[in-house]
N, C-alpha and C positions, 0 to 999 in steps of 0.2 A: 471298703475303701481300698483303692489300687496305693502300690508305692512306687514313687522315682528315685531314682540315686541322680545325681547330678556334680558329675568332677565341674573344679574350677566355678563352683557356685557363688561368690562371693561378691563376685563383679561381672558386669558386661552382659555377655549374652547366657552362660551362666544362670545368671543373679533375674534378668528377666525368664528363663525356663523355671527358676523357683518359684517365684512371681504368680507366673501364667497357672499353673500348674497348684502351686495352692490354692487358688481362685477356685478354680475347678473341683477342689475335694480331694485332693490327694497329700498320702503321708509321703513325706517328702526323707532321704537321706542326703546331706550334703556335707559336702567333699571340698577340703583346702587347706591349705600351707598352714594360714592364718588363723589358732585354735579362737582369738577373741573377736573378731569379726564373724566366725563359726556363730557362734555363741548369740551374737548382735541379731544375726540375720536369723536363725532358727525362733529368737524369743521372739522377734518382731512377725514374722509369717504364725504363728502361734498363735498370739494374740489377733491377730490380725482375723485371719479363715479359721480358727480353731481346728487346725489340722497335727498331726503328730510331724515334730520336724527333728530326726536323729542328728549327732552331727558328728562326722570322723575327719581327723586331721590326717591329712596324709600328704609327702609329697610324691608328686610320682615321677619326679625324677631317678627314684631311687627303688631298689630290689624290694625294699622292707614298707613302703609307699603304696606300692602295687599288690605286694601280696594281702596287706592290710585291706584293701579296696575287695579282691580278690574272695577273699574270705568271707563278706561281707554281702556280697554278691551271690555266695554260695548257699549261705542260709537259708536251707528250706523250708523253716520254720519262721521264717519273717520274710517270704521272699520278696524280690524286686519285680516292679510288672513293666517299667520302662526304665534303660539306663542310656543319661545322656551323659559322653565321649566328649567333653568338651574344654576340659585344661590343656592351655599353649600357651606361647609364647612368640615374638618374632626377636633376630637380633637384629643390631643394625652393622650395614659395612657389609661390601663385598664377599665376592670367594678369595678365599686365602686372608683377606682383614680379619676374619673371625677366626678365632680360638677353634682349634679343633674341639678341645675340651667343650667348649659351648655347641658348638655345630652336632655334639654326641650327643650329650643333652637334650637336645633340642629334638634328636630322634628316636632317643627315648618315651621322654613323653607323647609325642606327635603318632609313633610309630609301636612299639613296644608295649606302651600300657594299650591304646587302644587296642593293638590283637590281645592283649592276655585278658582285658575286664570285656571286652566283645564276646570270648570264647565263653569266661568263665559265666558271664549273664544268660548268655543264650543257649547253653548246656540245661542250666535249669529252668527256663522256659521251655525250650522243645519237650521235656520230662511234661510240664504243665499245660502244653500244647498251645498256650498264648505267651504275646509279649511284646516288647518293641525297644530297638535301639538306636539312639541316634547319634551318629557320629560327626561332629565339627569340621568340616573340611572347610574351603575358602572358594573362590574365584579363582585365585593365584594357581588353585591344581590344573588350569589348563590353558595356563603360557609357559614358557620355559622360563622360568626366575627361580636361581639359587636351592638352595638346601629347605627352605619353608616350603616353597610351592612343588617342590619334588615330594618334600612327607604329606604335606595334602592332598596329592595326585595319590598319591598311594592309598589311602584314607577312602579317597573316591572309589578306585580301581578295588581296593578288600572290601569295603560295602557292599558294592555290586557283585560282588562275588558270592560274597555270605549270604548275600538276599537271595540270590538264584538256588546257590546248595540248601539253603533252609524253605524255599518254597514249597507250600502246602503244610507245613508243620505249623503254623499259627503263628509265626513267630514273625514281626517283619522288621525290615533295617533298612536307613535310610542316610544317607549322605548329605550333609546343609553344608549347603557353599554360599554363604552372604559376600559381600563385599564389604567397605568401607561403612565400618558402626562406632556411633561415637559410645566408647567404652574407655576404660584404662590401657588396653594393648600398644597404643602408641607410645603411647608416655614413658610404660615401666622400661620399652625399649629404646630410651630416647630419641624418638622420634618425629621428628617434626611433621607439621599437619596444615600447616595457614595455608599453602598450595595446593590443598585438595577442593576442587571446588566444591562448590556446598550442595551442588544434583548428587553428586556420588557419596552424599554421607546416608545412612541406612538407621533407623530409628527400630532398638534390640527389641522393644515389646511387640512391634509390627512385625518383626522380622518373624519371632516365636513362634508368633499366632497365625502365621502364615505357613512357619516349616511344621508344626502342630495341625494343622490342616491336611498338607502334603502327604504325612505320615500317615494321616486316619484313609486318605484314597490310596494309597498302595503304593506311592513313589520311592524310587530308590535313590535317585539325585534331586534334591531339590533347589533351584536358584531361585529364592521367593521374595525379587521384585522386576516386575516390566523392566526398567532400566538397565539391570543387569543381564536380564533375559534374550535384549538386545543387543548387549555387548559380545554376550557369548557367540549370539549368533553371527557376529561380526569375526568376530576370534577363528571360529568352525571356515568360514571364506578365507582367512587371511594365509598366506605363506609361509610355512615353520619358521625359514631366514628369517623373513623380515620381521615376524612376529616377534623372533628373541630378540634383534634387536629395537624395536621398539617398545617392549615388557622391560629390557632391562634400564633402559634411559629412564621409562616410567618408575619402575622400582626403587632405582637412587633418588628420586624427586618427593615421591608419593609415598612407598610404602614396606615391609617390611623382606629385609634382604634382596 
């Protein structure tokens, strides 16, 4: 039996990669703030698929978060065979309305843990000559909106990179950029939602099992629905000007930062 590590498992898209992923036979490591929802969600996939489900509280906001993760990762005597990249956050409010303090934050985990638990996972898979990583990115990385959609451009852009440098090593990495998933991301940002029409909401177990598909044909960006697959191709035509300012009208209405 294979194992996943899985940041930010507890909810959302997360919580369906737990899910998906127990189904399937795999021991699972999960990853979050929250040591009793930890706890909920490991006995319940347990009982459930009779699969080995660890659980490490970590936040990775923070130095001692990461290296926890980190360390955990490195274990080559329990090693990890896929680790998904997948704790964030959005704030709400313009540039310069946000707290620097938070805007750091935000790139921290976004930016910081993914290069350090990418590196430290896939040092010891290339050793192992298999593996797989998948990194959380958005839609958002390719229109110009604020400080979220800059760290998941970046997300997308170190993916693609790591997947080209690690090619032929067994190892591969992939980049998921969903759109609009009904999960807790809105909410813990208070963000309001009744204005998003109901075609652009993305349903997280569909989503999985679609960027879990992706993963296994060799893709290193994945957008895994038509709809959005459209949009982008709209995006790719559109004018940088006009684009940013119509991402950013959309941003304040619909979505995060």
């Amino acid at each position: 039996m294979t194992t996943a590590l899985i940041t930010g498992s507890t909810a959302g898209i997360g919580a369906a990669f737990a899910r998906r992923l127990a189904a399937q036979g795999h021991n699972l490591v999960l990853v979050a703030r929250d040591v009793k929802r930890l706890g909920e969600q490991a006995t319940e996939l347990h009982d459930r698929h009779g699969i080995e489900a660890e659980v490490l509280a970590a936040d990775l906001s923070t130095d001692e978060g990461i290296a926890a993760v980190e360390r955990r990762l490195g274990d080559r005597t329990h090693p990890v065979d896929l680790l998904v990249n997948n704790a964030g956050f959005g704030n709400k409010g313009r540039f310069l309305e946000v707290s620097m303090a938070d805007e750091l934050t935000m790139l921290k985990v976004h930016v910081e843990a993914v290069l350090r638990l990418t590196s430290a996972a896939t040092e010891s898979m290339r050793s192992r000559g298999r593996g797989g990583v998948v990194n959380v990115a958005s839609v958002a990385a390719f229109v110009p909106r604020g400080t979220y959609g800059a760290s998941k451009a970046w997300v997308v852009q170190f993916t693609q990179g790591a997947a080209r440098d690690l090619s032929g090593t067994g190892v591969r990495l992939m980049a998921l950029c969903p759109g609009f998933v009904r999960t807790e991301f809105h909410q813990r940002a208070g963000m309001g939602t009744d204005n998003i029409p109901n075609w652009m909401w993305l349903d997280a177990d569909k989503l999985v099992a679609a960027a879990l598909d992706d993963l296994a044909r060799g893709k290193t960006v994945s957008v895994p629905d038509p709809r959005y697959k459209a949009l982008m191709g709209v995006v790719k035509l559109t004018p940088r000007g006009l684009l940013g300012g119509v991402s950013s009208r959309t941003g304040r209405k619909y979505g995060p930062q």
